[in-house]
C-alpha positions in Angstrom: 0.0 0.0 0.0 1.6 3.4 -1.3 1.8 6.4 0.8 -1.4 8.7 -0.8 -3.3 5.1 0.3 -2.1 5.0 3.8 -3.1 9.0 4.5 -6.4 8.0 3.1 -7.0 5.6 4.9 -5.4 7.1 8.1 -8.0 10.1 7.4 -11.0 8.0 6.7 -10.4 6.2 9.9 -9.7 9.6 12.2 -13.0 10.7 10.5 -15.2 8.2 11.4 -13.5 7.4 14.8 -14.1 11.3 15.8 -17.9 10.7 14.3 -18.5 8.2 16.7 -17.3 10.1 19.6 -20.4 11.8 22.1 -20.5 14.9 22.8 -19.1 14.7 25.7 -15.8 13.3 24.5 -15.5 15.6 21.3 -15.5 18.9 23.8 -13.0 16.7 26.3 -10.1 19.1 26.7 -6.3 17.7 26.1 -4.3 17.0 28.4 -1.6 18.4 26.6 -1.6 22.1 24.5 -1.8 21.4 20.9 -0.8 25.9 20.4 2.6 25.3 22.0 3.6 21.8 20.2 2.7 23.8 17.2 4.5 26.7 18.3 7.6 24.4 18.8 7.4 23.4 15.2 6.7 26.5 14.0 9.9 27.9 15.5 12.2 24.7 14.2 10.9 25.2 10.4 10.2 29.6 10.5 13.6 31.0 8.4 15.3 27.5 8.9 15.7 26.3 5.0 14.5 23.2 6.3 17.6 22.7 7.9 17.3 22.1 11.4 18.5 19.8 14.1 15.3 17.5 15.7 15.7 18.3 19.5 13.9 15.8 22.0 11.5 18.6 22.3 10.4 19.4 18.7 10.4 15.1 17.9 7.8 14.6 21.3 5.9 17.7 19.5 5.8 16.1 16.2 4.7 13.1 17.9 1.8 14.1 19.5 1.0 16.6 16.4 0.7 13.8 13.7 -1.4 11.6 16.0 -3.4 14.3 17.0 -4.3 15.3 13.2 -3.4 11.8 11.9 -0.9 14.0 9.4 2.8 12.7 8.1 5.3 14.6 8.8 5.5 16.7 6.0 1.6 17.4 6.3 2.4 18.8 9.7 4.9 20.8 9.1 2.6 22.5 6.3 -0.3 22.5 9.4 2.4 24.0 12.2 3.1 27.1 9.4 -0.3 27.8 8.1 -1.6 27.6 11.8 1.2 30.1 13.1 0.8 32.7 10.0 -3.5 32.2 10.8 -3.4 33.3 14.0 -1.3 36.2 13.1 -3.4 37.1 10.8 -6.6 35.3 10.4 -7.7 37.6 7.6 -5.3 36.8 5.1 -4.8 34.0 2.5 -1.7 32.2 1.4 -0.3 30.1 -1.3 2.7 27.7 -1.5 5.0 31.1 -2.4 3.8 32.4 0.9 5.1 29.2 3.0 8.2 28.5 1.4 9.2 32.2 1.8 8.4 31.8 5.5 10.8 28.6 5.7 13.2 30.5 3.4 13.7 28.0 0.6 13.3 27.7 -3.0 10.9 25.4 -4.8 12.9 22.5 -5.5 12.6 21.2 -1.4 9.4 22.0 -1.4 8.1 20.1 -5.0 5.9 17.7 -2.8 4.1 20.3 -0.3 1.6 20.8 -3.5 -0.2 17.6 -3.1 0.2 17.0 0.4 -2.1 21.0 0.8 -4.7 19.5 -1.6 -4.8 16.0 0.5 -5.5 18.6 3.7 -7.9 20.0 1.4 -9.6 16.6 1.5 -9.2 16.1 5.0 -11.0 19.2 5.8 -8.3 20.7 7.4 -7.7 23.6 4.4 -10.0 24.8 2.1 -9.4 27.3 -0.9 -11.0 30.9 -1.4 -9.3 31.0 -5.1 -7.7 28.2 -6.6 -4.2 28.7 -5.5 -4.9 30.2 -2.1 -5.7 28.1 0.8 -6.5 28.8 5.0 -7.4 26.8 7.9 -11.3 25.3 8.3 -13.1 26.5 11.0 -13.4 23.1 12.5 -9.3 23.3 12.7 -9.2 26.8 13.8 -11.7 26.1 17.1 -10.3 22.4 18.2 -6.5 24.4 18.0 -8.2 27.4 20.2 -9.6 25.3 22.0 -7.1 22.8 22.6 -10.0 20.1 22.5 -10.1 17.1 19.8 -10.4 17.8 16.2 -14.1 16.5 15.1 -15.0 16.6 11.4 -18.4 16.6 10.0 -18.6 15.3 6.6 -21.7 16.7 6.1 -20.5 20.2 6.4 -18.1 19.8 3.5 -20.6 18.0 1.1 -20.4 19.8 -2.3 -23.8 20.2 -3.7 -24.4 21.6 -7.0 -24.8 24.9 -5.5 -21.2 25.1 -3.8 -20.0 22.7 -7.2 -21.2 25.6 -9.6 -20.1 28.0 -7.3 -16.6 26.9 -7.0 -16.3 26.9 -10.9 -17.6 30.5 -11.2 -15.2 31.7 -8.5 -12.1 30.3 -10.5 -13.0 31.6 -13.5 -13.4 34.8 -12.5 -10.3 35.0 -10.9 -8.3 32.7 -13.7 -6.2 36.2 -14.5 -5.2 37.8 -11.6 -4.0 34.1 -10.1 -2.0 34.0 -13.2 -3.2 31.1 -14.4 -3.1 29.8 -17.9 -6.2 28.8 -19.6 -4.1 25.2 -20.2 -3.7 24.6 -16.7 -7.1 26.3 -15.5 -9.4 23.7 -18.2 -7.0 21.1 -16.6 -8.1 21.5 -12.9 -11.6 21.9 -14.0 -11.5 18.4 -15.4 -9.7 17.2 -11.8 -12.4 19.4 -10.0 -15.1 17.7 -12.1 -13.6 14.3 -11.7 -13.5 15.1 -7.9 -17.5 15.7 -7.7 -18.1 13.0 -10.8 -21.3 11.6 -7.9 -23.0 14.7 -8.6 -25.8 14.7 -11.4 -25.0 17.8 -13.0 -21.6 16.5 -13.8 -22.9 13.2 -14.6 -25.2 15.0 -17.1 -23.2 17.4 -18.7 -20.5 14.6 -19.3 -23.1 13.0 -21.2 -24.3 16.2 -23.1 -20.9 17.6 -24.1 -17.3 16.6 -24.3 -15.8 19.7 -24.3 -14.9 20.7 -20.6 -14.7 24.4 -22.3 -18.8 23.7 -22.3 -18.9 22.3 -19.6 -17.3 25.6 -17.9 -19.6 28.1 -19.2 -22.6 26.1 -18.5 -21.6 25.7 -15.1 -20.4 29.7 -14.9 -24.1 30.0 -16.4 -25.9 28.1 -13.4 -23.9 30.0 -10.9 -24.8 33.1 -12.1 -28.9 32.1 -12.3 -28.3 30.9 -9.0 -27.7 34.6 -8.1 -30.5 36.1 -9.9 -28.5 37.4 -13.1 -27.8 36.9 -16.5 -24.4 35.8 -18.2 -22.6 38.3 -20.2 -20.9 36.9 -23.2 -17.9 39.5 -23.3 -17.2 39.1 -18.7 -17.5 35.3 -19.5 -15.4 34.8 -22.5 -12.9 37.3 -21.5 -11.9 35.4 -17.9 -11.6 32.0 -19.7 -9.8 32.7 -22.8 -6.9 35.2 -23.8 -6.5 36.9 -27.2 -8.0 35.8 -30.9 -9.0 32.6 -28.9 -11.5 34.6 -27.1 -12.8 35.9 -30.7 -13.5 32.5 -31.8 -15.8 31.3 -29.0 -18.1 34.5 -28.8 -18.5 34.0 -32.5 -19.3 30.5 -32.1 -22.2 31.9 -29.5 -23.4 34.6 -31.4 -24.1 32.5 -34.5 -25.9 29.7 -32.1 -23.3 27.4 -33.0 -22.4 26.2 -29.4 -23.4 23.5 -28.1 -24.9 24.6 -25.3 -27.6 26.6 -27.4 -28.0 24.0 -29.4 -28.8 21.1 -26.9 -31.1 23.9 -25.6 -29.6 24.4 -22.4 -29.1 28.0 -22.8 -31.1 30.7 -24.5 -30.2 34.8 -25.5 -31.6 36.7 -23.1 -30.4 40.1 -25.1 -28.5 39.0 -28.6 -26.3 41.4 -30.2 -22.9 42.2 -30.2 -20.0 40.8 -28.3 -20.5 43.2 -25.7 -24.2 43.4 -25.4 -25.3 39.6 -25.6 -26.5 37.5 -22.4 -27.4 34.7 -21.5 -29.4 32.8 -19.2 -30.4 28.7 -18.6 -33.3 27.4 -20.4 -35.8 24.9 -18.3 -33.6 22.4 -19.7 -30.1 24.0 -18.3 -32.2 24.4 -14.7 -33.7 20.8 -14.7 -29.3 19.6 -15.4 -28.3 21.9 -13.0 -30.4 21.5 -10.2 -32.6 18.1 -10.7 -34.9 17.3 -8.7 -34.9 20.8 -6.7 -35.3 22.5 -10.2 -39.1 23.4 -9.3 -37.4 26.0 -7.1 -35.7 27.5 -9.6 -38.1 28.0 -12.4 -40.3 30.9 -12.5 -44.1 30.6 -12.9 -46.7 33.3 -14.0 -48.4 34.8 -11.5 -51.3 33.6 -9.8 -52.6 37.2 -10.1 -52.3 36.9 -13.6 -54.2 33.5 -13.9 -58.0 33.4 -13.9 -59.7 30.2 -13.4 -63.0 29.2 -15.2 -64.9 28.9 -11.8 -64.5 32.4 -10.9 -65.5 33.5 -14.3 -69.2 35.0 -13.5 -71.4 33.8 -16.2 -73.3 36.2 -18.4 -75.6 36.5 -21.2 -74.3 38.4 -24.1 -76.4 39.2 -27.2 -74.3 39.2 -30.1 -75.6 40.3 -33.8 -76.4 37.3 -36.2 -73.1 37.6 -37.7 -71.3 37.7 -34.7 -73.1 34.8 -32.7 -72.0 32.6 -35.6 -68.8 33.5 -35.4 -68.3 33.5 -31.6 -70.4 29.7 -32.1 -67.9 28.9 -34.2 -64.8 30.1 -32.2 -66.7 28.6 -28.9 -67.1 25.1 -30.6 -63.5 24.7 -31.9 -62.2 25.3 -28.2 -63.8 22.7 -26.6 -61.1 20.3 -25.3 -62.0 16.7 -27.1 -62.6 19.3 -30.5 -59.3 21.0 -29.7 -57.1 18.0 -29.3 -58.9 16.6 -32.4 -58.3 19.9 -34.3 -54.7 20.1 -33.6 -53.6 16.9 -34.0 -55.3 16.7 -37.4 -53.2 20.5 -38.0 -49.9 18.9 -36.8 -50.5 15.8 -39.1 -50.7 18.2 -42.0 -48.0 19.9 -41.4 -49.6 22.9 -40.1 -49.5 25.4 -36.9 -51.4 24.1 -34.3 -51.9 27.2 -32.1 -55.0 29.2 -32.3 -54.8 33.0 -32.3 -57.7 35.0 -31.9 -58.3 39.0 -32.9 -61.4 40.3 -31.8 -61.5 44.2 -32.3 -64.3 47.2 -32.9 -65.9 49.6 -30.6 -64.9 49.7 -27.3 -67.7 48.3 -24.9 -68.7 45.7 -27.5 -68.0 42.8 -25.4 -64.5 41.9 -26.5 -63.2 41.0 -23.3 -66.0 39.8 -21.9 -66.4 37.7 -24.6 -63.5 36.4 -24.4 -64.3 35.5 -20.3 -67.2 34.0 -21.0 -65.7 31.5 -23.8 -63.0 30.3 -21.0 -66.2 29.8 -18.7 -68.0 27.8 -21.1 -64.7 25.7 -22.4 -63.5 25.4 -18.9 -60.5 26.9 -20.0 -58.2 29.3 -17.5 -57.0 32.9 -18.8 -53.9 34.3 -18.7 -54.2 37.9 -18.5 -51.3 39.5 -19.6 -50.8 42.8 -18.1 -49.2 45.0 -20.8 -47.9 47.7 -18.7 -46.0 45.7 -16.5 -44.1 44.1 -19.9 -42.7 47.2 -20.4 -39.6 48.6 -18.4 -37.6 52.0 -18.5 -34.4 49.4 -18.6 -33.1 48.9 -21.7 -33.2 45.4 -22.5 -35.8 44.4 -19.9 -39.1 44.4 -21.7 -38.0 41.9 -24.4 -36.8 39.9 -21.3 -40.4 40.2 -19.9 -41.8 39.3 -22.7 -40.4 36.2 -23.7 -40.5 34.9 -20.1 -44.2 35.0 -20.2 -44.3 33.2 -23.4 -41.9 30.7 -22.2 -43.7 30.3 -19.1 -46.8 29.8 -20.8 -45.4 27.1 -23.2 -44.5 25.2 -20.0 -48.6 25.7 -19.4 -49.5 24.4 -22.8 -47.0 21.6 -22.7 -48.0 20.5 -19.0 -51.6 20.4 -20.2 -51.0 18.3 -22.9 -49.9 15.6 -20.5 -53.2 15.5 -18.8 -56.2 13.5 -20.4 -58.4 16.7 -20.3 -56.0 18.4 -22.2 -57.1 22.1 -20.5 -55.0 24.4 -21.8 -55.0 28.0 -20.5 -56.1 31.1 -22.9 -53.3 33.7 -23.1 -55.2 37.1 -23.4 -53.7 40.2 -24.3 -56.2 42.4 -23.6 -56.4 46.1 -25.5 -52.9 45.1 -27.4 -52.7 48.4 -29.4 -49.9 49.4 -27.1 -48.0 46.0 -28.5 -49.5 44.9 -31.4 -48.9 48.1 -33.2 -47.3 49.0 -36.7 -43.5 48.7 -36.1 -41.6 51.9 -37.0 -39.4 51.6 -40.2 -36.6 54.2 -38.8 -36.9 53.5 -35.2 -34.3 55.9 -33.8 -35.4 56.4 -30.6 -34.7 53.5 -27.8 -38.5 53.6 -27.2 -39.3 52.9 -30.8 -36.4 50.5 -30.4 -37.8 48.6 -27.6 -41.5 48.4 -29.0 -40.0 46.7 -32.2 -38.0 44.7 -30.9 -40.9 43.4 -28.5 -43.4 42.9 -31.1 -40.2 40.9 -32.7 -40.7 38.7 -30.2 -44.5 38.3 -30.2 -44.5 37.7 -33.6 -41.8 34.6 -33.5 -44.0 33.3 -30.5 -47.3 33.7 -32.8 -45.6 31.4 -35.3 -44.4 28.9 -32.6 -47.7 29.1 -31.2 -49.2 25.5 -29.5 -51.9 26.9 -27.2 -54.6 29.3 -27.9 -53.8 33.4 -27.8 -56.8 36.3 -27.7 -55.7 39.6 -28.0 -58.6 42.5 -28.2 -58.3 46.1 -29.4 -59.9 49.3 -30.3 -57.9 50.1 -32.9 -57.4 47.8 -35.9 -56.2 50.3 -38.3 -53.4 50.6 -36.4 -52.4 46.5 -35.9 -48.9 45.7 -38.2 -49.8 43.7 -41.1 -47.8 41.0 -39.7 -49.7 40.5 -36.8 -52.8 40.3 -39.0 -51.5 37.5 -40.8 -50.8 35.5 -38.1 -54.2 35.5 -36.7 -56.3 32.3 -37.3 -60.1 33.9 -36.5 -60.4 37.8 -36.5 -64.1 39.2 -35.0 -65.1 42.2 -36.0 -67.4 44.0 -33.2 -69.7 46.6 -34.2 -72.6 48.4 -31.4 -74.7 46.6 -31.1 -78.3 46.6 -33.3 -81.8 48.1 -31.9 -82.8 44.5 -31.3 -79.7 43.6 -29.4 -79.8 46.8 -27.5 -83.9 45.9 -27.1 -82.5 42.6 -25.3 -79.5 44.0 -23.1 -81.8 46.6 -21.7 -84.4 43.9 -20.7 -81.7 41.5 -19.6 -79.9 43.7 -17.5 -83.0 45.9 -16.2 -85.7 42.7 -16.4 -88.6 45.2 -15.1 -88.7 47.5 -17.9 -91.6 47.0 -20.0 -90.6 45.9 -23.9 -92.0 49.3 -25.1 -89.7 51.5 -22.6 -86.7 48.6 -23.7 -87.3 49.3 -27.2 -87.6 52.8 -27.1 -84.3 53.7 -25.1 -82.5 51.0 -27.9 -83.9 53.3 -30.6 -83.1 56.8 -28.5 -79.5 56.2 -27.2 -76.9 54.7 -29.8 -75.4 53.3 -27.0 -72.6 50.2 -26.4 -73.0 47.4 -24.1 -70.7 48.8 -21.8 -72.5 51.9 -21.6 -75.6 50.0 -21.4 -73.9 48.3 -18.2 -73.0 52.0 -16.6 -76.4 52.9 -16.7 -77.4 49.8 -15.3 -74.9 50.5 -12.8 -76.2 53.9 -11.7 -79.6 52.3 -11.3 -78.3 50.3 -8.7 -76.5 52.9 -6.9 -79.9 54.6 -6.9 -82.0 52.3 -6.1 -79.3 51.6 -2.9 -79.2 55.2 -1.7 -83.2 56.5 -2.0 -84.6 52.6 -1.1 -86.6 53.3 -4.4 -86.6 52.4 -8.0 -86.1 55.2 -10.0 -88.6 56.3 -12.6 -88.3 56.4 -16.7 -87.6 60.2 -16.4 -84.5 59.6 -14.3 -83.4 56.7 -16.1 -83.6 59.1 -19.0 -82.0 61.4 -17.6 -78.9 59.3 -16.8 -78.4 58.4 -20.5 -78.9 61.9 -21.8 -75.2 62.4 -19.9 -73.7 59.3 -20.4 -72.4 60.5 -23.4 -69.7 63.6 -22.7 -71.4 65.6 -26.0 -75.1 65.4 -26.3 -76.1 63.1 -29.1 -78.2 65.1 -32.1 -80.1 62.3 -33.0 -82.0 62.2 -29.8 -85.6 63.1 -30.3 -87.3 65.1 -27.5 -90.6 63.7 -26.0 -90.1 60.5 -26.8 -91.1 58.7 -24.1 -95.1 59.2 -22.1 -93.7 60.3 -18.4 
């Protein structure tokens, strides 16, 4: 059995021996000072060029040193120095320059002290803050103090994929200023990688890419997710590589010709130059990185923004011939087993299989609600998309928005299609004229900018479209021709007619007569939504007098509804 064997197996067996002491033994004091034997090697070694007599003093202090850690002698000789410049200065890091300065020799005599600091490493009696750089654990630091036993917990020092990722982003951001050459830094990577090959994410990525170069970003990627941000191509590229090398890779990344993007494990967050470009993980990259805990990574859309069908309050809208065929139509084709049907039938032929609805006109024609009362009676649940929270003063951060909402609403459509129902949500963008838009030719500004580049977006979503997308507005004239295109059913809504105003007025206000019904649908050219406010103040009437209010005042209150009085309103009309 070689020597590296024999320390393992030493430290294995200190390890668990110390785990199996109670706590009454682990905080049982020495009867000896584990400081001063230190102390006395320190002294021997500090400035001695490693050439020193062995007095009876310093061998009975080696003795008790090496049985006490369960070092060789060489291991606590490192120990004795590190300890003695710690507790000088406890805030301060050192490498092997640092120890064989303070022994006063040159590299040759100490060759070996390399691997013996990254078997302490193991032992948990060093641990690194950059890759070179190395200082006492805690664990160390307290038995010494203390002058009790030394007691390691294993489970302190687990590596996780957190600390694993972590690790990997701390060397590479400080590959340059420890002077390290990208050779030698990919090198120690691979032995870091091949120290935590039990952890899935290595496991994983060794199976998704053979280039520990991937590997490296992806792991630099995960660690800076972890922390809430995105990875900048330029930061990235510039602390692993060094001249045209660097060059090479980010055009590589920019052109999507990576690996990484391709396998889908990250995605552009901003794409454009060199400088500009981010990244971030995909669901894919967080499902590698963090396995089973990946639910706690991966953002969802709002419960605020999700309406469920059951507390959808039904209501009775009257449409116009034209329309109620068309709504029938739009109605009938969401149903789930018609859906599925529908869509599978699409993909078959090669088609789209997302549905995108425009439904546009007047405002107060029942768009919206329309488009409630179709999730109520398909069982469907809305996503209501907020428009003005997908916009941001921060360059860069609306497009960001806005693709996360699509992307978390593919991961909606795509969950849904695993269940036998098959209930997937609606994704309403409710008055879109603020997104949907013409796109400015010579956008200049970093508004105009912005707004193209979100529409941009929308529009690649449209086409990748699998679920079912409603977007209402007021203003068609102004909707980009490419949006138009891409919508499957578009709903034109017009006031409604005398007779459907005949029947909102009875619905809504059942004890009107048909005659006063029909004659405030032929007196007010009124929408449904104004219908509603009148309805509205009715109530509020009838709430604050304890009365029902008479024809005259409900007259009244539609002869201001309107903010200019309306010509066509004939006086007299109705028998007070």
């Amino acid at each position: 059995m070689d020597n590296k064997e024999n320390i393992k197996e030493n430290t294995n067996e200190i390890i668990n021996e110390n785990i199996r002491e109670d706590s009454e033994e682990k905080n049982e004091k020495l009867k000896w000072n584990v400081a001063n034997a230190l102390s006395v090697v320190y002294e021997k070694l500090h400035n001695s060029k490693l050439r020193f007599k062995k007095t009876q003093k310093f061998n009975e202090a080696m003795t008790r040193l090496m049985e006490y850690m369960g070092t060789t002698e060489i291991q606590t000789w490192i120990m004795s120095i590190i300890l003695a410049l710690y507790f000088e200065s406890p805030e301060v890091t050192w490498d092997i320059s640092d120890l064989r300065r303070d022994v006063d020799c040159d590299a040759l005599k100490t060759a070996t002290w390399r691997s013996e600091i990254e078997h302490l490493k193991k032992m948990h009696y060093l641990q690194s803050s950059r890759s070179s750089t190395f200082y006492p654990t805690d664990t160390i630091c307290l038995a010494v103090s203390n002058n009790e036993k030394i007691v390691i917990d294993p489970n302190e020092f687990n590596v996780d994929f957190s600390k694993f990722v972590s690790y990997v982003a701390d060397q590479v951001e400080n590959r340059i200023s420890d002077n390290v050459s990208v050779h030698r830094f990919f090198h120690r990577m691979r032995n870091y990688e091949a120290e935590n090959e039990n952890l899935e994410i290595v496991k994983k990525m060794r199976m998704l890419c053979n280039d520990i170069h991937d590997r490296v970003f992806f792991y630099d990627c995960c660690s800076d997710y972890l922390h809430g941000a995105d990875t900048n191509l330029s930061a990235t590229i510039n602390d692993l590589y060094e001249g045209h090398e660097r060059f090479i890779h980010a055009e590589d990344f920019i052109n999507e010709k990576n690996i990484l993007i391709e396998k889908g494990l990250i995605e552009f967050t901003t794409k454009g130059n060199m400088r500009d470009t981010e990244f971030t993980l995909t669901e894919k990259g967080v499902e590698i990185m963090a396995g089973e805990q990946s639910q706690l990574f991966v953002k969802k859309i709002d419960e605020k923004l999700l309406i469920q069908p059951e507390k959808i309050k039904e209501k009775k809208l009257f449409y116009s011939k034209e329309n109620q065929e068309q709504i029938d139509i739009l109605k009938n084709a969401l149903e789930p087993e018609k859906m599925k049907a529908i869509q599978e039938r699409l993909k078959n032929e090669a088609l789209p299989i997302g549905v995108a609805v425009l439904l546009y006109g007047a405002p107060g024609t029942g768009k919206t609600e329309s488009v409630f009362q179709i999730a109520k009676a398909t069982g469907r649940p809305i996503v209501h998309v907020d428009i003005s929270d997908t916009k941001s003063c921060w360059f860069g951060e609306s497009e960001k928005k806005i693709k996360e909402l699509f992307k978390n609403y593919q991961k909606m459509c795509d969950e849904a299609s695993k269940l036998s129902d098959g209930m997937t949500p609606i994704l309403l963008f409710n008055e879109a004229d603020a997104v949907f838009s013409r796109r400015k030719a010579n956008a200049t500004s970093s508004v105009d900018q912005t707004e193209n580049a979100m529409q941009n977006i929308i529009l690649e979503e449209m086409e990748n479209l699998k679920g079912i997308m409603i977007a209402t507005t007021n203003l068609a004239d102004n909707l980009d021709p490419a949006f138009e295109r891409r919508f499957l059913f578009k709903i034109k809504f017009e006031n409604p007619s005398v007779e459907c105003k005949r029947l909102i007025w009875q619905n809504k206000l059942s004890w009107l007569s048909e005659k006063d019904a029909q004659a405030f649908a032929e007196r007010y050219e009124f929408s449904g939504g104004q219908i509603d406010n009148i309805v509205r103040k009715v109530t509020m009437n009838e709430v604050l007098t304890g009365n029902r209010p008479s024809i005259k005042e409900i007259d009244d209150m539609c002869r201001v509804e309107k903010l200019c009085k309306d010509s066509s309103q004939r006086i007299g009309f109705f028998d007070y």
